[in-house]
Structure formats: structure tokens, C-alpha cells
N, C-alpha and C positions, 0 to 999 in steps of 0.2 A: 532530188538526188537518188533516189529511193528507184527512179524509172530509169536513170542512166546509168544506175548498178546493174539492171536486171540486163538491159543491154550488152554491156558489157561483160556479162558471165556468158552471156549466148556469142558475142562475135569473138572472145577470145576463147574460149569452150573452157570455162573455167568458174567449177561454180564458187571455189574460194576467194575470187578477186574482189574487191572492197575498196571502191575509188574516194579519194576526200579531192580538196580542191588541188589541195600540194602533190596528187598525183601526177608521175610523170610519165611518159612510155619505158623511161630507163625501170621504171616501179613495178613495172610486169611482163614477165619474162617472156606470152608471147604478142606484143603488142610492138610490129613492124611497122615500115611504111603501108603496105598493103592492110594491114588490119586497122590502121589509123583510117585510113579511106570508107574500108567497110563500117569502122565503129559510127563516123561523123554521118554515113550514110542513113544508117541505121536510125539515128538522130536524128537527125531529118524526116525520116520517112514517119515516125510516131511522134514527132511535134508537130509536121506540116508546116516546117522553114526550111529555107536555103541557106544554108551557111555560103560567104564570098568565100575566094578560093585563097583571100589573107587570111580571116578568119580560122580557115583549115588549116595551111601552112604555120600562121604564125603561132597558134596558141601553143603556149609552152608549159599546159598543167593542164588537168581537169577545170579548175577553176575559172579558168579563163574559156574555155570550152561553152562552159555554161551559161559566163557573161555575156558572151556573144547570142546564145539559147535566150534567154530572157531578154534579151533587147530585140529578138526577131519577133516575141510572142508580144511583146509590152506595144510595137510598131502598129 
């Protein structure tokens, strides 16, 4: 969690943001369609998965972000 903080202070340019799993994009003020894409990208590119394009779409928390993250790296 600790790496998709750090992420996440660098694609929302925001070094106070502090995601748990019950984070949503309503939870931080600039986290749009477009920086959803960059964020999950971003993910990606420092685990070395591919999130599905459900995956992307559907996940409706950090939490669920993650679960999908750990079942890409667990595969």
C-alpha cells in the first residue's frame, strides 16, 4: 500500500493524499476520469500487470484496485 501511496501523491500531485482501501475517487478532489487511467497506469507500469479494462472500470475503492493488483502478481 505503502507503493500505491507514493503513486498516487505523484499522479494526483498531491503530496497529502493517503489512500486506505475504503478510498474512493469522490475521497480526493483531483482524481478524474483521466487521472483514474493515469493512476491505474501507473500501477501497472511499477508492478508489471495489466489490469482488464473491468478491472479498471469496475473497481469502485482502492481496495478493490489492489485485489485485482495481487491476483495479477499471485498469477
Amino acid at each position: 500500500m505503502a507503493k500505491i501511496n507514493e503513486i498516487a501523491r505523484d499522479v494526483f500531485d498531491n503530496d497529502t493524499v493517503v489512500l486506505t482501501d475504503d478510498t474512493t475517487a469522490a475521497d480526493v478532489d483531483e482524481w478524474d476520469s483521466l487521472t483514474h487511467l493515469l493512476f491505474t497506469n501507473e500501477i501497472e507500469d511499477a508492478f508489471g500487470v495489466t489490469f482488464t479494462l473491468a478491472e479498471v472500470t469496475k473497481s469502485e475503492n482502492v481496495g478493490q484496485l489492489v485485489d485485482a493488483l495481487v491476483r495479477h502478481l499471485g498469477a
